[in-house]
PDB file of N, CA, C and O in Angstrom, chain B, residues numbered from 101:
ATOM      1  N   UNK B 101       1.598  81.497 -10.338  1.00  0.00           N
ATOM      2  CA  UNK B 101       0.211  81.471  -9.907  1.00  0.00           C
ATOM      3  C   UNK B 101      -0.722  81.591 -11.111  1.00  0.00           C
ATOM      4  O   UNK B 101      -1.914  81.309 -10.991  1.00  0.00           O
ATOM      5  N   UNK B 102      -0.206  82.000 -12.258  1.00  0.00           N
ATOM      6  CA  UNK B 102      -1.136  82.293 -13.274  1.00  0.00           C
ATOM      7  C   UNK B 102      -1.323  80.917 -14.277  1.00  0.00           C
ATOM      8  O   UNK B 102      -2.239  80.808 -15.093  1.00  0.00           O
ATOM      9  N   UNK B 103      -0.757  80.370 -14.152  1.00  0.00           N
ATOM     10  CA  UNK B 103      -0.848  78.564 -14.795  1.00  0.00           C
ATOM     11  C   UNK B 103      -1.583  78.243 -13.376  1.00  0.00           C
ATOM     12  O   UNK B 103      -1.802  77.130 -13.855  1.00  0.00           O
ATOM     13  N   UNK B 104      -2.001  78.193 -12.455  1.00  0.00           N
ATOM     14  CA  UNK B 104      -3.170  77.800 -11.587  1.00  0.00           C
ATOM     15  C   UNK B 104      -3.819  78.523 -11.739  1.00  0.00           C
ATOM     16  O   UNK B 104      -4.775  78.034 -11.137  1.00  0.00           O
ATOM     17  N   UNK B 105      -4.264  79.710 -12.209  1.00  0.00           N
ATOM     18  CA  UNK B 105      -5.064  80.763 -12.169  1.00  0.00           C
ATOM     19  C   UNK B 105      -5.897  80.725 -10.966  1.00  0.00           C
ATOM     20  O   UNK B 105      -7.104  80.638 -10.738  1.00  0.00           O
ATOM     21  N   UNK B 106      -4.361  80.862  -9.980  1.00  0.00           N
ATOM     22  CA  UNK B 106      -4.578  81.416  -8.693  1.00  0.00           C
ATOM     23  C   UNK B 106      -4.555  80.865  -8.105  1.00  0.00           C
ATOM     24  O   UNK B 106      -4.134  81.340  -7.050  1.00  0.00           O
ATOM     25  N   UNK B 107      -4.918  79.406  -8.047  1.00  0.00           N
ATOM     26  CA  UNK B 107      -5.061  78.335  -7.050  1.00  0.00           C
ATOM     27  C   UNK B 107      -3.753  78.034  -6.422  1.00  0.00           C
ATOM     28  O   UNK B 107      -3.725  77.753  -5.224  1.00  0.00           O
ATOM     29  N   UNK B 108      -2.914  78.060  -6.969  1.00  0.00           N
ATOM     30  CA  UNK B 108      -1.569  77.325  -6.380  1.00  0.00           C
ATOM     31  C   UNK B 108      -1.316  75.842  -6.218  1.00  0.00           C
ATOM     32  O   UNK B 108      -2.248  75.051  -6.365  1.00  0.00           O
ATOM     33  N   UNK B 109       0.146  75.352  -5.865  1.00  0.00           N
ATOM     34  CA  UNK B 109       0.278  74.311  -5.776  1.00  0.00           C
ATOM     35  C   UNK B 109       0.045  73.306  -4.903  1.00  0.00           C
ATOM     36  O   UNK B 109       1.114  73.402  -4.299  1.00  0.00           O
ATOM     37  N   UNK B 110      -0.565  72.339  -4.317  1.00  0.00           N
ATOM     38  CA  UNK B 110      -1.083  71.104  -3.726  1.00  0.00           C
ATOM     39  C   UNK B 110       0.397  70.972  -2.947  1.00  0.00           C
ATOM     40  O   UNK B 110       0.507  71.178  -1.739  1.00  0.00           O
ATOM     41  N   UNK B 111       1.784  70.508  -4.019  1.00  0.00           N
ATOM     42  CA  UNK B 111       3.028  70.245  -3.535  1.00  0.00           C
ATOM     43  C   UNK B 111       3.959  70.799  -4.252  1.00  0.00           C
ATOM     44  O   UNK B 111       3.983  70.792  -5.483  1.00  0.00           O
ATOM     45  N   UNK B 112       5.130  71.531  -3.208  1.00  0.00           N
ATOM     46  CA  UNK B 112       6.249  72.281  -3.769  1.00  0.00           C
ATOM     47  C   UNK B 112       7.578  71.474  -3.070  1.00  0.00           C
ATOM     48  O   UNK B 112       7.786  71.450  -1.857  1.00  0.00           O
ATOM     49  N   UNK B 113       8.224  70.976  -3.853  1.00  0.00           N
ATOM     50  CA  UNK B 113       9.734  70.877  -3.724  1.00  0.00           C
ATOM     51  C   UNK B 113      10.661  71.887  -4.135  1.00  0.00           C
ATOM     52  O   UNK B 113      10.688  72.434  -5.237  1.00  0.00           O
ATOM     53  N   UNK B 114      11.699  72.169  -2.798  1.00  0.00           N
ATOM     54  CA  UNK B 114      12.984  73.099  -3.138  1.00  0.00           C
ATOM     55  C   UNK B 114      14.223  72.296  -2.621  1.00  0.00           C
ATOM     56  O   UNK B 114      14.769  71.829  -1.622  1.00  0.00           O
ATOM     57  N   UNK B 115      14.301  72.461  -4.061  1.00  0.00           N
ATOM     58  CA  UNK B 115      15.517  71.611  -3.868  1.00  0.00           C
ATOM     59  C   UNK B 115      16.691  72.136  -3.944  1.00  0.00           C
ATOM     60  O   UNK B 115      17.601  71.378  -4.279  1.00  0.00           O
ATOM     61  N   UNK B 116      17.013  73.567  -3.660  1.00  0.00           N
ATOM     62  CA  UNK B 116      18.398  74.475  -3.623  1.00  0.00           C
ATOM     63  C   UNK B 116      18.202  75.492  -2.234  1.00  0.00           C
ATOM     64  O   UNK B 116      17.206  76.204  -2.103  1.00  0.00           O
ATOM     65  N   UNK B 117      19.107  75.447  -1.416  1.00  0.00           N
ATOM     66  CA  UNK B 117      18.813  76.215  -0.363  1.00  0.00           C
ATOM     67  C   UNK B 117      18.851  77.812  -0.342  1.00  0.00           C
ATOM     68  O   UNK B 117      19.489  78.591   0.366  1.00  0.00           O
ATOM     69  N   UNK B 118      18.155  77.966  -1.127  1.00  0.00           N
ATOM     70  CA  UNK B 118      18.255  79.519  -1.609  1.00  0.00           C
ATOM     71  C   UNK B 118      17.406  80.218  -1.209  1.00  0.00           C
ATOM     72  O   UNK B 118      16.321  79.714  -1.499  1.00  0.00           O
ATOM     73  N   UNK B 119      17.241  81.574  -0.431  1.00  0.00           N
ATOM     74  CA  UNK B 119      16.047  82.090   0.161  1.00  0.00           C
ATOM     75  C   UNK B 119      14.962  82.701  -0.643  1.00  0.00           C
ATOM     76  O   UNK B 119      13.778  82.943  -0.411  1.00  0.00           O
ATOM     77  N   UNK B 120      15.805  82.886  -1.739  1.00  0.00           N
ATOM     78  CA  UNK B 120      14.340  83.325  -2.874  1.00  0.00           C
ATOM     79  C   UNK B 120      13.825  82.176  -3.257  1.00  0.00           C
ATOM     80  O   UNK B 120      12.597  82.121  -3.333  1.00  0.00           O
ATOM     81  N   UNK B 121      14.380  81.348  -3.490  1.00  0.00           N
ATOM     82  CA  UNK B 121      13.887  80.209  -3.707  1.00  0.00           C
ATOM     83  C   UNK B 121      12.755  79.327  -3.050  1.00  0.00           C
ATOM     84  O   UNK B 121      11.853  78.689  -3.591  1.00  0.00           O
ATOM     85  N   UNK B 122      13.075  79.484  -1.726  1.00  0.00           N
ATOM     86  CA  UNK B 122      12.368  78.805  -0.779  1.00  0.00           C
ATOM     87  C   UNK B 122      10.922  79.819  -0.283  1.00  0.00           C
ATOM     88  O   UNK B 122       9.832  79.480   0.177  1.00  0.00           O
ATOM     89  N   UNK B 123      11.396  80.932  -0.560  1.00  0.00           N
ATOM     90  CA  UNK B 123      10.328  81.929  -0.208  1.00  0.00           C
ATOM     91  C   UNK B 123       9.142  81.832  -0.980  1.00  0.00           C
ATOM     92  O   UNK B 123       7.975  81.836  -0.589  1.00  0.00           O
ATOM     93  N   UNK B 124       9.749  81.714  -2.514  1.00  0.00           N
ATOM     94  CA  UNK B 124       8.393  81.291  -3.459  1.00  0.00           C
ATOM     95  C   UNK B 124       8.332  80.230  -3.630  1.00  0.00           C
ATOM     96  O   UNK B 124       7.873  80.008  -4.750  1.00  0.00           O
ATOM     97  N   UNK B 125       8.602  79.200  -2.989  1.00  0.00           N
ATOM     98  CA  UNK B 125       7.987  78.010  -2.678  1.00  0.00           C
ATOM     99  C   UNK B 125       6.737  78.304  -1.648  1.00  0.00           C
ATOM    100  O   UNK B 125       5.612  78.056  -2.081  1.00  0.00           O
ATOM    101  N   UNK B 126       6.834  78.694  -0.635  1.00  0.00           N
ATOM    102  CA  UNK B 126       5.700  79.389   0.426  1.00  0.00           C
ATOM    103  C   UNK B 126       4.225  80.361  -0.346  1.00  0.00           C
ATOM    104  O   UNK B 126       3.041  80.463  -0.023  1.00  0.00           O
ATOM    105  N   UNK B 127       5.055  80.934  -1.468  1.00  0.00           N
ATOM    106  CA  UNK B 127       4.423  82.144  -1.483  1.00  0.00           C
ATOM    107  C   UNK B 127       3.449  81.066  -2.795  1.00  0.00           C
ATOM    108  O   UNK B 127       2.331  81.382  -3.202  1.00  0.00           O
ATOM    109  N   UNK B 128       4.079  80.035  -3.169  1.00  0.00           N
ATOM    110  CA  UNK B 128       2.956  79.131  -4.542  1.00  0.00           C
ATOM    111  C   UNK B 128       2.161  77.715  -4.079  1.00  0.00           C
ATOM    112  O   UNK B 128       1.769  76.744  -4.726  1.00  0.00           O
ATOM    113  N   UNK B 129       2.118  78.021  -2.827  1.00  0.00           N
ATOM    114  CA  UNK B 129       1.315  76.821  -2.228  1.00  0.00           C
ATOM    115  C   UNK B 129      -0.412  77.597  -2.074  1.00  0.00           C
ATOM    116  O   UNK B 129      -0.843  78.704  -1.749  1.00  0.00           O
ATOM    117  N   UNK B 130      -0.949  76.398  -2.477  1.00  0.00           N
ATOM    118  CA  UNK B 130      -2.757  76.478  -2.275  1.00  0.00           C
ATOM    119  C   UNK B 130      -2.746  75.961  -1.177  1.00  0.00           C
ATOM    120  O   UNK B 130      -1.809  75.354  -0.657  1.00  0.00           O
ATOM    121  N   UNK B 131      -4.194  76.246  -0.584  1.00  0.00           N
ATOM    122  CA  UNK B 131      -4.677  75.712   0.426  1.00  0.00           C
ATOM    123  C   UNK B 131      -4.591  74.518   0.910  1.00  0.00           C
ATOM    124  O   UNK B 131      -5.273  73.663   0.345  1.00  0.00           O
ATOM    125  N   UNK B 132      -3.923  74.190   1.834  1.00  0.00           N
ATOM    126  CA  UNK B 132      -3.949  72.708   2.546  1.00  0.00           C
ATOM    127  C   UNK B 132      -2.451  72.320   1.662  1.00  0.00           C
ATOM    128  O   UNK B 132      -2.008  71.174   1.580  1.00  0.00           O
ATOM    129  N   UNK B 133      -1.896  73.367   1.127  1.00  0.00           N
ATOM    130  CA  UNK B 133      -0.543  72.372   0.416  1.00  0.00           C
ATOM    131  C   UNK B 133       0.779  72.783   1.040  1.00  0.00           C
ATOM    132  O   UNK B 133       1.143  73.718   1.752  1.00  0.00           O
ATOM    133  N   UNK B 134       1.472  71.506   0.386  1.00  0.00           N
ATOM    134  CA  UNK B 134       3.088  71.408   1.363  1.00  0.00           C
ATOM    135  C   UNK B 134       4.366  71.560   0.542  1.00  0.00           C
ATOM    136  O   UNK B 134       4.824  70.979  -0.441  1.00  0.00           O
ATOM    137  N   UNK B 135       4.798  72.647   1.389  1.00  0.00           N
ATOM    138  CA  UNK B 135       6.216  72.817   0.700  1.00  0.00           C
ATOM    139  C   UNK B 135       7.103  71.385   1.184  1.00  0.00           C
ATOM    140  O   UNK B 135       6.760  71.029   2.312  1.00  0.00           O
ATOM    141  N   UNK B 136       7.874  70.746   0.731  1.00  0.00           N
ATOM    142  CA  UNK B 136       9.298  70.068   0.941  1.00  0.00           C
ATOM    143  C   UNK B 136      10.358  71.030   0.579  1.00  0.00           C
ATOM    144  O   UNK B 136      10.460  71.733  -0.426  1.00  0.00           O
ATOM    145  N   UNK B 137      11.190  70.905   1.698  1.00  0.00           N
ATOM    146  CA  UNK B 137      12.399  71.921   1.447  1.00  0.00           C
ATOM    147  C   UNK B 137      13.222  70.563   1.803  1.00  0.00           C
ATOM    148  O   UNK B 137      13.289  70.048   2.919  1.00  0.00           O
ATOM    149  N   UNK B 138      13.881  70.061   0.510  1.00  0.00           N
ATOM    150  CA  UNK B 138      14.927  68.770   0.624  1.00  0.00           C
ATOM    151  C   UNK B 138      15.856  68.997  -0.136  1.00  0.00           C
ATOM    152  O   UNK B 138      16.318  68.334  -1.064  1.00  0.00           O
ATOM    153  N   UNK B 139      16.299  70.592   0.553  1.00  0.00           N
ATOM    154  CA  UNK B 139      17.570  71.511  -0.231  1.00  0.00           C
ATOM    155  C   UNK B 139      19.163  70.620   0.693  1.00  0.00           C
ATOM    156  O   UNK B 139      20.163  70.094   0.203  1.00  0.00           O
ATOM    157  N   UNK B 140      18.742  70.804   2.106  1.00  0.00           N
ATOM    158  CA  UNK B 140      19.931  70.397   2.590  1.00  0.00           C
ATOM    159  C   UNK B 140      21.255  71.275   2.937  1.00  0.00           C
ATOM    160  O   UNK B 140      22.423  70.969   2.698  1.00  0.00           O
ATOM    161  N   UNK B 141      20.721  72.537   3.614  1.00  0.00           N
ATOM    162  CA  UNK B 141      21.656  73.485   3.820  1.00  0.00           C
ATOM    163  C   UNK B 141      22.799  73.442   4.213  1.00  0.00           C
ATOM    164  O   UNK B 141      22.632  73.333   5.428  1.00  0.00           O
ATOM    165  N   UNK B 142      24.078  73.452   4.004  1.00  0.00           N
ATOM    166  CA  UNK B 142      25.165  73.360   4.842  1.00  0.00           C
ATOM    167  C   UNK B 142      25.713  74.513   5.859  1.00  0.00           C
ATOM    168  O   UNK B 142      26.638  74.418   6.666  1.00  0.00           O
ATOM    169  N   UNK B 143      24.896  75.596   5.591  1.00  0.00           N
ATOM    170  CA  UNK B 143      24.926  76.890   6.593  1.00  0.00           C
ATOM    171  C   UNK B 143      23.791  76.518   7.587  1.00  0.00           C
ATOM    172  O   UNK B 143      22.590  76.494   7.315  1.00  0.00           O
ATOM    173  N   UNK B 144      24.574  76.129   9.213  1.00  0.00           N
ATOM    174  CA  UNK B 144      23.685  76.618   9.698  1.00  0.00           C
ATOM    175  C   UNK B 144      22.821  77.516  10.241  1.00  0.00           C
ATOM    176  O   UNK B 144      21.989  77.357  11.134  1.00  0.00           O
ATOM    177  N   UNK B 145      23.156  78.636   9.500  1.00  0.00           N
ATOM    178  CA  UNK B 145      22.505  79.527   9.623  1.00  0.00           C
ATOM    179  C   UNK B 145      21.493  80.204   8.623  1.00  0.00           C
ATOM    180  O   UNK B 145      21.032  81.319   8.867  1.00  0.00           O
ATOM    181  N   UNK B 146      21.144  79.459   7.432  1.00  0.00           N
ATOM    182  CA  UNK B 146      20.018  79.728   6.526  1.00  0.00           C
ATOM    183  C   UNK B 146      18.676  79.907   7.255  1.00  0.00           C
ATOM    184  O   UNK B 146      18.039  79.199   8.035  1.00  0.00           O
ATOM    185  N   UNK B 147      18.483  81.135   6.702  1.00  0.00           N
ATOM    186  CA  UNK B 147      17.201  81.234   7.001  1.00  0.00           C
ATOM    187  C   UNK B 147      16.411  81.919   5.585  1.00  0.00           C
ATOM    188  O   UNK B 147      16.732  82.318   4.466  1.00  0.00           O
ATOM    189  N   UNK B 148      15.090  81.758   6.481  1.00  0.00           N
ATOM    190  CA  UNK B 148      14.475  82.604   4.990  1.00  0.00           C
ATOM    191  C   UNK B 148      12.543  82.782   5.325  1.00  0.00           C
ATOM    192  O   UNK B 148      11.941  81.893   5.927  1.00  0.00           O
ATOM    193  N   UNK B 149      12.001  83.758   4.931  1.00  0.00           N
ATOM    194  CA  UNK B 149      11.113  84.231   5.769  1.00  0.00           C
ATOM    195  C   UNK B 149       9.979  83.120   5.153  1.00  0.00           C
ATOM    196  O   UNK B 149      10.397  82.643   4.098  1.00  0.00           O
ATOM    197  N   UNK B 150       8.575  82.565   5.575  1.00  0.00           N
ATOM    198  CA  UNK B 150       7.620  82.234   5.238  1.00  0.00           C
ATOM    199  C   UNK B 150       6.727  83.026   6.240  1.00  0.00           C
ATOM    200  O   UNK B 150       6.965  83.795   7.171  1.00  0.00           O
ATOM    201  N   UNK B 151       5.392  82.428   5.558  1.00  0.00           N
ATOM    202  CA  UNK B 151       3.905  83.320   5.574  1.00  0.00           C
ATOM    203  C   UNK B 151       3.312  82.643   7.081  1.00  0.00           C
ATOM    204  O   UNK B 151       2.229  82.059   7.056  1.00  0.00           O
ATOM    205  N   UNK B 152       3.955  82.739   8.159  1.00  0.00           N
ATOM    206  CA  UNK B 152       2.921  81.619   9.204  1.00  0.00           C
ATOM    207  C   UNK B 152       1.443  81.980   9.275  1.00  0.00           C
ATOM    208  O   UNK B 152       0.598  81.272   9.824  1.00  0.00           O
ATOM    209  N   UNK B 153       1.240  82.979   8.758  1.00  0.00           N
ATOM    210  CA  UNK B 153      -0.737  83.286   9.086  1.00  0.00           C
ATOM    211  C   UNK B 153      -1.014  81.905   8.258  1.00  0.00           C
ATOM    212  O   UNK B 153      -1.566  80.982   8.857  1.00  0.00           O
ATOM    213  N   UNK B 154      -0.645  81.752   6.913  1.00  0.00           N
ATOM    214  CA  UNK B 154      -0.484  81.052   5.914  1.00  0.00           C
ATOM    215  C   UNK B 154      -1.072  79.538   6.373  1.00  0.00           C
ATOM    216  O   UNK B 154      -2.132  78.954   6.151  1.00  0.00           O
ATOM    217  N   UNK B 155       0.462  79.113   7.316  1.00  0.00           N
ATOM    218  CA  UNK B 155       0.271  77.798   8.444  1.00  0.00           C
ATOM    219  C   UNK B 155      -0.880  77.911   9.384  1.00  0.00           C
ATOM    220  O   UNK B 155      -1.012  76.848   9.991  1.00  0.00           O
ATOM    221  N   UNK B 156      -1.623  78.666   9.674  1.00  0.00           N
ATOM    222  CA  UNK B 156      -2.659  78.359  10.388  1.00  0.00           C
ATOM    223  C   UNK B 156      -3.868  78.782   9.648  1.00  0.00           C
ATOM    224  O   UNK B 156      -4.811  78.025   9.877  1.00  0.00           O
ATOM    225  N   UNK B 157      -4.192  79.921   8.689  1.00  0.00           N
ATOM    226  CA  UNK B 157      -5.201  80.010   8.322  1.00  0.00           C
ATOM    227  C   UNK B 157      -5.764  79.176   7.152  1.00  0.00           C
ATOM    228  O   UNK B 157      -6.940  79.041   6.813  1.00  0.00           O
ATOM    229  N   UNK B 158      -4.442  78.553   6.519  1.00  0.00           N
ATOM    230  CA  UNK B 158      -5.083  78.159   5.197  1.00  0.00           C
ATOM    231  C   UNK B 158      -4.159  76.408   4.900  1.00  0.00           C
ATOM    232  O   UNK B 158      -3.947  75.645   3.957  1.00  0.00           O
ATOM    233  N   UNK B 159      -3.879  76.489   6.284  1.00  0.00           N
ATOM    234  CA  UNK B 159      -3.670  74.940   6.521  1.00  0.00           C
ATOM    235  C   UNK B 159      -2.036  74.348   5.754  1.00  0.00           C
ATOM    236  O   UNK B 159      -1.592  73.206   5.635  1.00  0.00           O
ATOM    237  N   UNK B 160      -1.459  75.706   5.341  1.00  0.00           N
ATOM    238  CA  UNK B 160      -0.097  74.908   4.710  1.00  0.00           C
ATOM    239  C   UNK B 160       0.701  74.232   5.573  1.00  0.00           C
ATOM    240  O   UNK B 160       0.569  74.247   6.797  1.00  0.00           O
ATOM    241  N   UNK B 161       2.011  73.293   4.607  1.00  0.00           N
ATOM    242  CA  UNK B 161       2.595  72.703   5.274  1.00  0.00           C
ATOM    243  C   UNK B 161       3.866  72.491   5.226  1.00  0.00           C
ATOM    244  O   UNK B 161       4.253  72.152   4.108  1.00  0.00           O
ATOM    245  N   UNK B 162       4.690  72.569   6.056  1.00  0.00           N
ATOM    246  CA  UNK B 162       6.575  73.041   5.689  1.00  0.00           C
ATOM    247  C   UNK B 162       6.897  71.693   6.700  1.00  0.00           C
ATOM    248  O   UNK B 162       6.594  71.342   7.840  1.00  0.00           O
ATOM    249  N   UNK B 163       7.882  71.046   5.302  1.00  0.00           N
ATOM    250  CA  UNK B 163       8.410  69.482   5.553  1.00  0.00           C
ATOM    251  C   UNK B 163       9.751  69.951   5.496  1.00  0.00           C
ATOM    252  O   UNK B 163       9.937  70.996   4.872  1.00  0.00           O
ATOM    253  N   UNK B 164      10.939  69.256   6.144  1.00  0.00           N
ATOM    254  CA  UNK B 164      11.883  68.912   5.796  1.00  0.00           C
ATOM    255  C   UNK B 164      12.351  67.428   5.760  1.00  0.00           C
ATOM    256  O   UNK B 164      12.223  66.608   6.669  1.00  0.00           O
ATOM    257  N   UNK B 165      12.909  67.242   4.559  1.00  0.00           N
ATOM    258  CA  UNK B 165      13.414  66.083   4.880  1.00  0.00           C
ATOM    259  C   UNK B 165      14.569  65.851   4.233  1.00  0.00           C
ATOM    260  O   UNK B 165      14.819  66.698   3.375  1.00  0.00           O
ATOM    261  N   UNK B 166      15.599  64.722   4.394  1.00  0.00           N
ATOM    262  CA  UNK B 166      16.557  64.788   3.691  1.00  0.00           C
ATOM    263  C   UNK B 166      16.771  63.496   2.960  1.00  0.00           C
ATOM    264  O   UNK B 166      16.157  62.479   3.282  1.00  0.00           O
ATOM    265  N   UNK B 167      17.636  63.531   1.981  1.00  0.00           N
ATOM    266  CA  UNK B 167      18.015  61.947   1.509  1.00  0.00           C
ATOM    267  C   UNK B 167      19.010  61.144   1.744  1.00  0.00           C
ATOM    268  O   UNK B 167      19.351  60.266   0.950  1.00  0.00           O
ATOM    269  N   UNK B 168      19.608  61.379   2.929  1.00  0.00           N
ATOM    270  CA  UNK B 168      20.292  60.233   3.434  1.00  0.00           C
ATOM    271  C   UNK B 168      21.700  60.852   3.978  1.00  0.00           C
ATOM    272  O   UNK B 168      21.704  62.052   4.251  1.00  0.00           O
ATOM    273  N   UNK B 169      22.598  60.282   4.105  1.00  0.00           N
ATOM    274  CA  UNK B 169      23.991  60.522   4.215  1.00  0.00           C
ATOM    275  C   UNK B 169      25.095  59.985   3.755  1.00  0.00           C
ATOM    276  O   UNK B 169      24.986  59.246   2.776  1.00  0.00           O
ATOM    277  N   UNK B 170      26.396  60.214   4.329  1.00  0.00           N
ATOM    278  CA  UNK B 170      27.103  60.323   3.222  1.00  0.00           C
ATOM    279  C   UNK B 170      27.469  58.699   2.949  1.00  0.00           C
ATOM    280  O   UNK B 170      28.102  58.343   1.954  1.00  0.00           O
ATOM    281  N   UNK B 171      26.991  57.797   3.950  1.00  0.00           N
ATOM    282  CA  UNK B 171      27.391  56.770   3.707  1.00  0.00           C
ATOM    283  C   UNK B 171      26.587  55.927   2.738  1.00  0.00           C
ATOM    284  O   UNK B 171      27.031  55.026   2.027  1.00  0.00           O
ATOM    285  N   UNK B 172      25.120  56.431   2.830  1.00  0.00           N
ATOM    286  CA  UNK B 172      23.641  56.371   2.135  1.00  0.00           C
ATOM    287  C   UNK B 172      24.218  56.621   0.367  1.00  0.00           C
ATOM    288  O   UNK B 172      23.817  56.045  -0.644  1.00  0.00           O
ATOM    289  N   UNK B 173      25.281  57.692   0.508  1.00  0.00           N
ATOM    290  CA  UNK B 173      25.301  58.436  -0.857  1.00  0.00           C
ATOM    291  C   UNK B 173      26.308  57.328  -1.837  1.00  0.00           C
ATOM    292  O   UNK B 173      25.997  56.861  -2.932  1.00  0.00           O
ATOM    293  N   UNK B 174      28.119  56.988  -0.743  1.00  0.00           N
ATOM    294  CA  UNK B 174      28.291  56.445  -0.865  1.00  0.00           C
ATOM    295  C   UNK B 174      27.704  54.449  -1.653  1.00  0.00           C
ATOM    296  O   UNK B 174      27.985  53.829  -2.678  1.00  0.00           O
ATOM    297  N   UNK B 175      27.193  54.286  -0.938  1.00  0.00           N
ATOM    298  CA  UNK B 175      26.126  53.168  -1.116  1.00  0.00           C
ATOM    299  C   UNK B 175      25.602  52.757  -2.351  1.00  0.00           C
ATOM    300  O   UNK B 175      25.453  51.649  -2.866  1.00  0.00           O
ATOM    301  N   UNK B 176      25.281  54.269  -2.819  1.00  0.00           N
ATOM    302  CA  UNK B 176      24.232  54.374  -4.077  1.00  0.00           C
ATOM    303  C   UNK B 176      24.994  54.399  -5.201  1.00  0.00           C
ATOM    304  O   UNK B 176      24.669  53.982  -6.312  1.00  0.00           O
ATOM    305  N   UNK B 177      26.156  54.970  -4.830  1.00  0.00           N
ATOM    306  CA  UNK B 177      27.648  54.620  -6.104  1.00  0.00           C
ATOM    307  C   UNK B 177      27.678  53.379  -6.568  1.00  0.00           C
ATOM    308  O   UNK B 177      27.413  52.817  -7.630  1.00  0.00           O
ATOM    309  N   UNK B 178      28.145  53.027  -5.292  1.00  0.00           N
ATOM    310  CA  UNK B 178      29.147  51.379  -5.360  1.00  0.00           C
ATOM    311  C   UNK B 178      27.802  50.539  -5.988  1.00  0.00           C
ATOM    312  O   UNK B 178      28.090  49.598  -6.727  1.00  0.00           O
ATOM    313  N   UNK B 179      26.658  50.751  -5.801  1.00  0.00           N
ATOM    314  CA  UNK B 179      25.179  49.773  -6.703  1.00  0.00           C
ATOM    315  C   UNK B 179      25.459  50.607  -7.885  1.00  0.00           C
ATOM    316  O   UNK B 179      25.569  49.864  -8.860  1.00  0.00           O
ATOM    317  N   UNK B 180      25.602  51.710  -8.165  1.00  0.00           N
ATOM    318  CA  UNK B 180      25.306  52.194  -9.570  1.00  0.00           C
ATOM    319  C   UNK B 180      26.652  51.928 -10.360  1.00  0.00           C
ATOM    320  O   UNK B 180      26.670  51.551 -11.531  1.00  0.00           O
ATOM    321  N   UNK B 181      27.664  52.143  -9.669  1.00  0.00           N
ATOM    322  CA  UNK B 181      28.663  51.598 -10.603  1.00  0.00           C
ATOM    323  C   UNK B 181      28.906  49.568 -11.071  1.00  0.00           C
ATOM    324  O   UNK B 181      29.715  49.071 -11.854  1.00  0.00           O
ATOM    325  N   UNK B 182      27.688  48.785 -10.084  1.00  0.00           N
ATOM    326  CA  UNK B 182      27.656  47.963 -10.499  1.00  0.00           C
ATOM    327  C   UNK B 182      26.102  47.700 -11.151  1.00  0.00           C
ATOM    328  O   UNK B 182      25.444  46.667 -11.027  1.00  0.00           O
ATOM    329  N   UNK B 183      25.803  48.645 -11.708  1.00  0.00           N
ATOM    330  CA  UNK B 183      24.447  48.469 -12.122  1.00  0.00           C
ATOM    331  C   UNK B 183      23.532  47.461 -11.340  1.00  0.00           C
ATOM    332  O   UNK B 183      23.290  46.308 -11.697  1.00  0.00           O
ATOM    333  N   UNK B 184      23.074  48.076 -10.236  1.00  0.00           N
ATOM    334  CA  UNK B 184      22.098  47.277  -9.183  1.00  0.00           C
ATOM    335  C   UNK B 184      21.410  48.415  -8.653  1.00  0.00           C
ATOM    336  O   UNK B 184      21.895  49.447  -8.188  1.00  0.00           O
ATOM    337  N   UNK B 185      20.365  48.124  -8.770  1.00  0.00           N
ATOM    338  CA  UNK B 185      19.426  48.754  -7.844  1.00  0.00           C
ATOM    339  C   UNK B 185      19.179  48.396  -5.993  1.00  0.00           C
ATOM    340  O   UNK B 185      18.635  49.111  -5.151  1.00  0.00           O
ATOM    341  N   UNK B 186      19.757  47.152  -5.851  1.00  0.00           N
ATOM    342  CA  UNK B 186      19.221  46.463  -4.774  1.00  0.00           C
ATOM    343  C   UNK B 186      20.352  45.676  -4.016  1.00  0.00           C
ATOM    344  O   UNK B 186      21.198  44.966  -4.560  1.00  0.00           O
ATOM    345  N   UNK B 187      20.176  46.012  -2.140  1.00  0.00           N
ATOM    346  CA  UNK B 187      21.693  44.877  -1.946  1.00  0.00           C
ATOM    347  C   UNK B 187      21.269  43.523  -2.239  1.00  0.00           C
ATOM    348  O   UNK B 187      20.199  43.316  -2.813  1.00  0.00           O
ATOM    349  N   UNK B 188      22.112  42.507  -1.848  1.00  0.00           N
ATOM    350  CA  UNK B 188      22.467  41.442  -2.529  1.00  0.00           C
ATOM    351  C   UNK B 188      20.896  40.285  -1.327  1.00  0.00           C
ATOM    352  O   UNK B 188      20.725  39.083  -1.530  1.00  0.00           O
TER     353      UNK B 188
END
């Protein structure tokens, strides 16, 4: 917060499903800004606390999203091991 001097961040990515992690992702968002949590937990049972006054008083915003699967991941090999960006 002190490299914003106070303001906080617009946009936070967490990209490790870690609860400290994800917590100060919550806790370094400015007004009107959005965490992405595109950690990808394999417990379903992660949890981890955020600020909801936060979500309604000061407009933040908690995304999840993910990048694909395993066939998606797959995919991205078989182009990179043939140096391609793009299917055919």
């Amino acid at each position: 917060m002190e490299i914003t001097e106070g303001h906080g961040y617009d946009d936070v990515f967490v990209y490790v499903p870690v609860r400290s992690v994800a917590e100060m992702g919550d806790r370094l968002l400015a007004f009107d800004g959005c965490m992405n949590f595109f950690a990808g937990p394999t417990d379903n049972q992660f949890k981890s606390e955020i600020n909801l006054y936060n979500a309604h008083y000061t407009s933040t915003h908690i995304l999840g999203t993910t990048g694909g699967n395993n066939d998606d991941l797959l995919e991205a090999l078989e182009l990179a091991a043939k140096e391609r960006s793009t299917l055919p």
